[in-house]
N, C-alpha and C positions, 0 to 999 in steps of 0.2 A: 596825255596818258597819265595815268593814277598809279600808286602803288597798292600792291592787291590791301581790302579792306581788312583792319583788325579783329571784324565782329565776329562773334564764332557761328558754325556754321550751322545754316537752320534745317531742320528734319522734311525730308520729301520722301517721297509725293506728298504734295499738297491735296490730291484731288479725293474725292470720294469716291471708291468703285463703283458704288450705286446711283446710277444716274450719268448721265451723260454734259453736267455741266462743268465747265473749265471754271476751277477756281480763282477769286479776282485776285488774290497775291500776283497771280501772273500778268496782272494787268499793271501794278501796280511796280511791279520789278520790272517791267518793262520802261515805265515812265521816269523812276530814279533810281535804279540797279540794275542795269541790264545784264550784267553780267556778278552772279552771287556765289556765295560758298554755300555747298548743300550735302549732308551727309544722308544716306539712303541705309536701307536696314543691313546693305552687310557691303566690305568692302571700302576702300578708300574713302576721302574727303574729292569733289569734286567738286568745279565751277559749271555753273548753271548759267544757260544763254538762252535767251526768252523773245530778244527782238527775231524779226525773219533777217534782215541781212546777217548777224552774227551767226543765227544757225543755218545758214544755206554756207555762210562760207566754211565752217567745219566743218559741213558736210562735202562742200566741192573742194578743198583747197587740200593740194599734196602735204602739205606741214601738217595735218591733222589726220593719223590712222590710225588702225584699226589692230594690226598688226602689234601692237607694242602691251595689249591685254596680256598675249602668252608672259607666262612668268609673274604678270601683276594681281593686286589683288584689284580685279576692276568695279568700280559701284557700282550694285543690282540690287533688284529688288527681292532676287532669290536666291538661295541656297547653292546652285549649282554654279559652279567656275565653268566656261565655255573656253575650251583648250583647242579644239579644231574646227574645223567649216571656212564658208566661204566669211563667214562674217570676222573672223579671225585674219584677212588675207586684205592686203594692200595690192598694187599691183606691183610688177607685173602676172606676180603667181594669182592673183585672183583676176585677172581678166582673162588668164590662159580658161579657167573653169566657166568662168560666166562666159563666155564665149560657147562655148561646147552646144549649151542650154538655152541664149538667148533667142538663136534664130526662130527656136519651135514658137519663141512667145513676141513674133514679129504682128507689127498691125496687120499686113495683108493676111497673115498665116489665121490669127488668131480669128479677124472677121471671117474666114470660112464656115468656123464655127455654130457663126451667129443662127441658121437656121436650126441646126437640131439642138442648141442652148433655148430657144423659143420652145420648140417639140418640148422638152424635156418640160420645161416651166409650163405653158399649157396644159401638160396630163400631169401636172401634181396639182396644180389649183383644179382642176375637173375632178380627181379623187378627191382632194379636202370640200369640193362641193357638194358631190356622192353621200359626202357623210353626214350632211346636216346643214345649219345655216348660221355654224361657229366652228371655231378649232383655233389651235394654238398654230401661230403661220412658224415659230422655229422649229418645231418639230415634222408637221406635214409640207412645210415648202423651203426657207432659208437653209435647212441641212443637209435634204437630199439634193437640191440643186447644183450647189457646188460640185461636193461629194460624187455626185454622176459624173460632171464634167471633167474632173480632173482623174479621174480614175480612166474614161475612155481615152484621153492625152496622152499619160502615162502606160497604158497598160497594163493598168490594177485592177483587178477582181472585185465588182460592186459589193459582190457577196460577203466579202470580207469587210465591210465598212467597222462594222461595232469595232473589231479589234482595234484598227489601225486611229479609229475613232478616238479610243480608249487610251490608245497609248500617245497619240497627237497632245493630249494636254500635258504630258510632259516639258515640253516645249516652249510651251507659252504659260505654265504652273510660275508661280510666284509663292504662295503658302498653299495653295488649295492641296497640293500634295506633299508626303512627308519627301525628303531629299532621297532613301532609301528605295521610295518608289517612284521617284525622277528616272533613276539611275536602271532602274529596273524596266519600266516601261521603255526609256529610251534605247537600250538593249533589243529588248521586244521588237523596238520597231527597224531598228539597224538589221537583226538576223531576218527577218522577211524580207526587207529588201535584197538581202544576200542571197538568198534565196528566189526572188522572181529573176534574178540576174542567173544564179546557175541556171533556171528555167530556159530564158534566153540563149545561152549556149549552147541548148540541146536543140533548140528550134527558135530561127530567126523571127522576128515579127517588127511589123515597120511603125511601130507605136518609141516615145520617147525613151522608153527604157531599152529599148533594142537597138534605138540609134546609139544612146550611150555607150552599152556594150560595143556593139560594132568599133569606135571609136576610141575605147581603151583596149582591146582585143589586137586591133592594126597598131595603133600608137603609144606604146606603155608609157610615151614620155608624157603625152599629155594628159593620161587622167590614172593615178594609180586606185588598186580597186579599194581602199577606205575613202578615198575621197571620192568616187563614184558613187558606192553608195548612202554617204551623209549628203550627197548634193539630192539623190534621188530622195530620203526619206526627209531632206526637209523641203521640198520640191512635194509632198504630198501632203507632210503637214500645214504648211504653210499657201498652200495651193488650194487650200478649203477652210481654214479655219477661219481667216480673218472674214472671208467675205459671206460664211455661214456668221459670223457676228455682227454685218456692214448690214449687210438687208434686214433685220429686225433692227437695227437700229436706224436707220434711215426709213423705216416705215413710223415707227414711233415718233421719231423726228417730226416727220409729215403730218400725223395724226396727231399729238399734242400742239403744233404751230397753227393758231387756226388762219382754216381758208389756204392753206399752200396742198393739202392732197386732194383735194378741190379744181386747183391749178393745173395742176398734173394732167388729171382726170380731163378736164377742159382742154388742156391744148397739150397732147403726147410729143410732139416735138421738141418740148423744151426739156423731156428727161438725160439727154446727154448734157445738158446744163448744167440741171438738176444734179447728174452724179457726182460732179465736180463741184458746183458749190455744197453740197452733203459731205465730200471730201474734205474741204475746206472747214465747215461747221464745224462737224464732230471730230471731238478727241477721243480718237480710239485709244489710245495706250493711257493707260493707269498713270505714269508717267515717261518722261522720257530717259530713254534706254541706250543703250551699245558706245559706252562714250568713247570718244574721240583724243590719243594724246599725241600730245604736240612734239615736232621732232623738233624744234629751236625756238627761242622766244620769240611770243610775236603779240602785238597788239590785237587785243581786241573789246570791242565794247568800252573802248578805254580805259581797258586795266593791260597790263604785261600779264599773260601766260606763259610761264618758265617753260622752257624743255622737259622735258614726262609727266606733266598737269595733266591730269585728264577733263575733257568738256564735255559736258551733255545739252547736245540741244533739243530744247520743248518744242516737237512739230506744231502741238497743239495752240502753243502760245504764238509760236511764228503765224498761225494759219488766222489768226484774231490780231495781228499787229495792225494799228490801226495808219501808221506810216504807210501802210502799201495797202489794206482796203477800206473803202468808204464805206461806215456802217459793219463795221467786222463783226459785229455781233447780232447783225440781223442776216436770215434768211433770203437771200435775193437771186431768184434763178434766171433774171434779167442781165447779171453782170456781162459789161463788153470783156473784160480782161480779167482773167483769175489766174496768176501764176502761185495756186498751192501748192505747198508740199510734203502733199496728205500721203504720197508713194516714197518720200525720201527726195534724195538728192543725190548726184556725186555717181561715183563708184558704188554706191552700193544701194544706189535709187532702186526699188520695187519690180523683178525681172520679169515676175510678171502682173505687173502693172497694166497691159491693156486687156493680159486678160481679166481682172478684174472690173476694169469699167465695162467691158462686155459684158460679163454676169449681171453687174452693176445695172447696166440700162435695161437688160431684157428682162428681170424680176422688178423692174419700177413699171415695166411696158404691162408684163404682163398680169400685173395686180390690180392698176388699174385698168385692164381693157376685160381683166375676165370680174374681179369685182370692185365694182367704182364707186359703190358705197359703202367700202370697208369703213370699222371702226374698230376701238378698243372694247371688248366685252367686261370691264373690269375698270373702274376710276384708273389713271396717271401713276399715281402714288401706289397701286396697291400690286402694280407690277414688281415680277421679281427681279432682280440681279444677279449674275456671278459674282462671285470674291474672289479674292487667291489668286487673278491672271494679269497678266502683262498687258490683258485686252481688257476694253469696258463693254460689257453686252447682256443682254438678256436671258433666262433660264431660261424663260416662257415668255409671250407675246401672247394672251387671247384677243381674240378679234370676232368679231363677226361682219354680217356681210348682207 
């Protein structure tokens, strides 16, 4: 064990927003710094852990929570302090709420799903066929897909998409919006949910949001109604955004690797492979987020982390450590064993995480079964990017077909 380094601390993210490649500093901090000082644009000084065994153990290990943000000034990449939710919550009070929520997003529950997530994916690539023999796939297929799905789970009104749309990137906003309209939209989207909940009270319905109620309605002790509905409106944000960002970039993926959507196409069995090393591959987040402080000192990476350090670990860097995969940086949808973790880890690993490899597989199924000689309608380079978000993904995706 070392005493923490003198150097001062270097500016993260590292990463580019534009584009989906992990920066080799991360490579390179992993080989002789595994664990660094890193100051982010607002918010304390923290240490940065890059190998996968350090960041799976701050992710699993009780001496490292979550809980200890309230009051701190925690390092983000954005403007807004996160004072309540589940991500603010150690256990035992955040397993009391994940519990409530996780059963709906059980494998067996979620597989039910699987035929009308097909239906659904099916008649959107049949419209974007309708129209031609091009379109942009996030706008006509990665948006609405999700978006469906999780609206019928919940018992959200499709109708309403734009809004809830609109005010979801609060959420995940890093600069893209001023702090003013952070605060504003996230409002927005709290009073609607408070609102399809009064709904509920007037008329039962057996969709997620009516279990909820039922459930803080009989039991006040276990769900009071702010935390009801911040589980529900991030449960809708968080329930479509990432995986409206995962399928254009996992297409692009496919499509700029030559010969892997090729692969696909050829042998459709290996897409549940495929979802999970795509997992693995891409670093969705700009960087890594929600640190971790420590409740007593404890080694790691071979430095001492005092008591109230807080630690951030790089999912992304974990998921390319080349200690635990062979070829981390190449595409291999052959792999016997992929313990990523592209969903997290721990207590606060991804709730609903299978239903996203279900979306996951049936828009890889049905891209290539409905068009197996997609491309890009547009050079690599001349695609667009977002900026400003906590997530790395595309404005547009043209394609044709």
């Amino acid at each position: 064990m070392t005493a923490p380094p003198e150097a001062s601390a270097r500016t993260y993210p590292f990463n580019n927003p534009a584009g989906l490649d992990l920066d080799p500093l991360y490579a390179q901090l992993r080989a002789t710094e595994p664990l660094s000082r890193v100051r982010l644009p607002y918010g304390e000084e923290a240490w940065l852990a890059t190998r996968y065994e350090d960041v799976k153990f701050i992710l699993g290990d009780p001496r490292f929570g979550r809980a200890a943000v309230i009051g701190r000034d925690e390092p983000r990449t954005h403007p807004r302090q996160q004072d309540s939710g589940l991500l603010t919550m150690d256990p035992p009070n955040h397993t009391r709420l994940r519990k409530l929520v996780a059963k709906a997003f059980t494998n067996r529950r979620v597989e039910t799903l699987r035929p009308r997530v097909t239906e659904i994916a099916d008649g959107l690539l049949r419209d974007m066929k309708d129209l031609g023999d091009r379109g942009d796939l996030v706008e006509g297929f990665a948006t609405p897909l999700p978006i469906m799905v999780i609206c019928e789970l919940l018992g959200v009104p499709f109708t309403d998409r734009h809004n809830f749309q609109v005010w979801s990137e609060a959420i995940i906003s890093t600069t893209s919006l001023p702090l003013e309209t952070i605060m504003e939209y996230m409002g927005a989207l709290h009073a609607y949910m408070a609102g399809l909940v009064a709904q509920r009270r007037e008329q039962e319905t057996d969709d997620l949001i009516g279990a909820l109620v039922r459930a803080r309605d009989e039991d006040n002790d276990r769900l009071t109604e702010q935390e009801m509905v911040e589980l529900l409106a991030g449960l809708l944000a968080a329930g479509h955004e990432t995986t409206v960002t995962q399928i254009p970039n996992f297409v692009y993926v496919l499509l700029t690797n030559p010969g892997k959507w090729r692969e696909l196409v050829a042998d459709p069995t290996l897409i549940p492979n495929a979802v999970e090393e795509l997992m693995r591959y891409v670093p969705l987040g700009t960087a890594a987020a929600f640190a971790r402080y420590a409740s007593e000192d404890t080694e790691l990476g071979g430095v001492l982390v005092k008591a109230g350090e807080p630690v951030l670990g790089s999912l992304g860097s974990a998921n390319r450590d080349e200690r635990f995969f062979k070829d981390p940086d190449t595409l291999i949808f052959t792999r016997e064993t992929n313990p990523h973790i592209g969903f997290g880890h721990g207590p606060h690993h991804c709730v609903g995480a299978q239903l996203a490899r279900l979306e996951l597989q049936v828009a890889l199924g049905a891209l290539t079964r409905n068009l197996p000689d997609l491309e890009l309608a547009v050079p690599a380079d001349e695609v667009p990017w977002k900026t400003g978000m906590l997530v790395r993904g595309l404005k547009e995706l043209p394609v044709r077909w």
